[in-house]
C-alpha positions in Angstrom: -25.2 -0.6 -27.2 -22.8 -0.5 -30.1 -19.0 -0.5 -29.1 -17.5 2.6 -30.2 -14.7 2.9 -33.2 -11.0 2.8 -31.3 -12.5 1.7 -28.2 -10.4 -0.3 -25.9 -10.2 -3.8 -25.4 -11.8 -3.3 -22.2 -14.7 -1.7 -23.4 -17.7 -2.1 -21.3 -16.2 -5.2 -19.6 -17.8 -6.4 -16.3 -14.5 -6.7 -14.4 -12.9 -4.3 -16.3 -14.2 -1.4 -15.6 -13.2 0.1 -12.2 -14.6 3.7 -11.1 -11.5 5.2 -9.5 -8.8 3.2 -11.5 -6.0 5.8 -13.4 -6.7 4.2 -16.9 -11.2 4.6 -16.4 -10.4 8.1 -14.7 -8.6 9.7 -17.7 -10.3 6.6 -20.6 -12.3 9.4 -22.9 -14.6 6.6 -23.6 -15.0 6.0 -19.7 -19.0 7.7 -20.0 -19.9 5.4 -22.4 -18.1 2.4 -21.0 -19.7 2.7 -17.6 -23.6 1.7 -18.8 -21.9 -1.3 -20.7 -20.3 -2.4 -18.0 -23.1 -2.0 -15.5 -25.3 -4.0 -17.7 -22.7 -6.9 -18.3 -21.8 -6.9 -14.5 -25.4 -7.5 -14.2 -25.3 -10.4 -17.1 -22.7 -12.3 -15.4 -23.7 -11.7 -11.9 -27.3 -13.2 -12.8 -25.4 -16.3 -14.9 -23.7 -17.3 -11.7 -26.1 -16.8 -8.9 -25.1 -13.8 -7.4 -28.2 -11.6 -5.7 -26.8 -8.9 -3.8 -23.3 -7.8 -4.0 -21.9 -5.6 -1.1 -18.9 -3.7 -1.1 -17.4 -2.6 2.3 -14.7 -0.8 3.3 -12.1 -1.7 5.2 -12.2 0.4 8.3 -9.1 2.0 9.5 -8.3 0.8 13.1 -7.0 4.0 14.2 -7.8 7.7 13.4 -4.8 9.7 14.2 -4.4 13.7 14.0 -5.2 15.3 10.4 -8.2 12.8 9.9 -5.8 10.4 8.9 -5.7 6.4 9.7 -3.5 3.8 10.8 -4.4 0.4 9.4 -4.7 -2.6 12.3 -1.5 -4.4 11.0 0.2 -1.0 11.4 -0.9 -0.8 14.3 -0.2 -4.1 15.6 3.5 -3.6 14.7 4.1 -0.5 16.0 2.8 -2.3 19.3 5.5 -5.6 18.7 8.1 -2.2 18.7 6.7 -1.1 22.5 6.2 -4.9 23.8 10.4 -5.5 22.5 11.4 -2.3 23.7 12.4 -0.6 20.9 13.6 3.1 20.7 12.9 3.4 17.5 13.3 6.9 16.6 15.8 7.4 19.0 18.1 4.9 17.5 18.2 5.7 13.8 18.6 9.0 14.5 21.7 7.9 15.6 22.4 6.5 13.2 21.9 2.6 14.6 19.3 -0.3 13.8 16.8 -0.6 16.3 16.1 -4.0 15.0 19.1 -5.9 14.5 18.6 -8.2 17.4 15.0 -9.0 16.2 13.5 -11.4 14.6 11.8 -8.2 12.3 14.0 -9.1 9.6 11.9 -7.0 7.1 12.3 -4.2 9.6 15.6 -4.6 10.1 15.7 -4.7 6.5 14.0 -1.3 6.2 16.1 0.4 8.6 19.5 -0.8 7.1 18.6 0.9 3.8 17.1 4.3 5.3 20.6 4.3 7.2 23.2 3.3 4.7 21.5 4.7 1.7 23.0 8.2 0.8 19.4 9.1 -0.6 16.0 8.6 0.1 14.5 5.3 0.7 12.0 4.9 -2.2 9.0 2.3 -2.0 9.7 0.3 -4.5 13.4 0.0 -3.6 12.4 -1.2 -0.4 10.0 -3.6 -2.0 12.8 -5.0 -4.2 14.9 -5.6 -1.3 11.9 -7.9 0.6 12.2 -10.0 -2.8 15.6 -10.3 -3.1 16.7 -11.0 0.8 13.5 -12.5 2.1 12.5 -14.6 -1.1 9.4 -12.5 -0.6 6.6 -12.4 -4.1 5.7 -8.5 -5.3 2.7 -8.7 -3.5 3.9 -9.6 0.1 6.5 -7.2 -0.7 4.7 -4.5 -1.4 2.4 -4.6 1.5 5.4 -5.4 4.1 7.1 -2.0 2.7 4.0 0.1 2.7 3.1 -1.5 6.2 7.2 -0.3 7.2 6.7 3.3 6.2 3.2 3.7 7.6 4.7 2.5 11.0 7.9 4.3 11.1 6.2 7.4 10.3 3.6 6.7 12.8 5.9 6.9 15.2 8.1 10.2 14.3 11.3 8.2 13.4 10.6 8.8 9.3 9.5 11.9 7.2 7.4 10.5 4.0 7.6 13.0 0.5 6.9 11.9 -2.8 10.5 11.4 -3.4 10.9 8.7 -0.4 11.8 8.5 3.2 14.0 9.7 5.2 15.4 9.3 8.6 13.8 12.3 11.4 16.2 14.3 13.6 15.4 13.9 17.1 
């Protein structure tokens, strides 16, 4: 298969090529890329020994109402919240920081900003802060903030929109 004029670098690349990925899904050489990459996939695979190659999901711990799901870690840290005590919702609504007093420092993090900040609480503010105060890398960051809002909306006490979070009414 010859590599098209103006293709990308990528071009039929064995890792490269990722079916659900925003650059393949809008790429307009994506339907020619795919049998490239499907064959070289199958090149390097063979070169290093690889038979069978399964891909699994991860399966979601918890469904909730709407079909959504709660992943585990979530999960296990809206329990840490019930096993401490926590009113949650009940104390940012009023305007305090359930998790001062804990040793949830990213949460206590987290619930600082959604309560002093005259705006929405973005995700990649949030991830910023984790870097900055907890010395934290982009990746640990990231998944501590996303793990913060999935949690505290879990539980009623914050309303998720595209613009960021913000603190429920009780």
């Amino acid at each position: 298969m010859n590599i098209p004029n103006f293709a990308p670098g990528c071009f039929g690349s064995a890792m490269g090529f990722d079916e659900g990925a925003p650059i393949c899904t809008v790429c307009k050489f994506r339907d020619e890329c795919r049998p490239m990459h499907e064959t070289n996939l199958a090149l390097l695979r063979e070169a290093c020994g690889i038979k069978k190659v399964e891909r699994r999901r991860k399966q979601a711990a918890h469904p909730v109402e709407g079909g959504l799901t709660v992943p585990k870690k979530t999960l296990e840290l809206v329990e840490k919240f019930e096993h401490a005590g926590l009113t949650v919702t009940t104390s940012l609504a009023e305007g305090k920081n359930p998790f001062a007093a804990t040793a949830m420092h990213f949460m206590t993090i987290a619930a600082h900003l959604l309560l002093k900040l005259n705006r929405p609480l973005r995700h990649n503010d949030l991830v910023m802060a984790f870097q900055t105060k907890l010395q934290w890398t982009k990746g640990t960051a990231d998944s501590h903030a996303r793990m913060a809002f999935q949690a505290l909306e879990y539980i009623g006490a914050i309303h998720v929109t595209e613009g960021g979070a913000t603190i429920r009414e009780v």
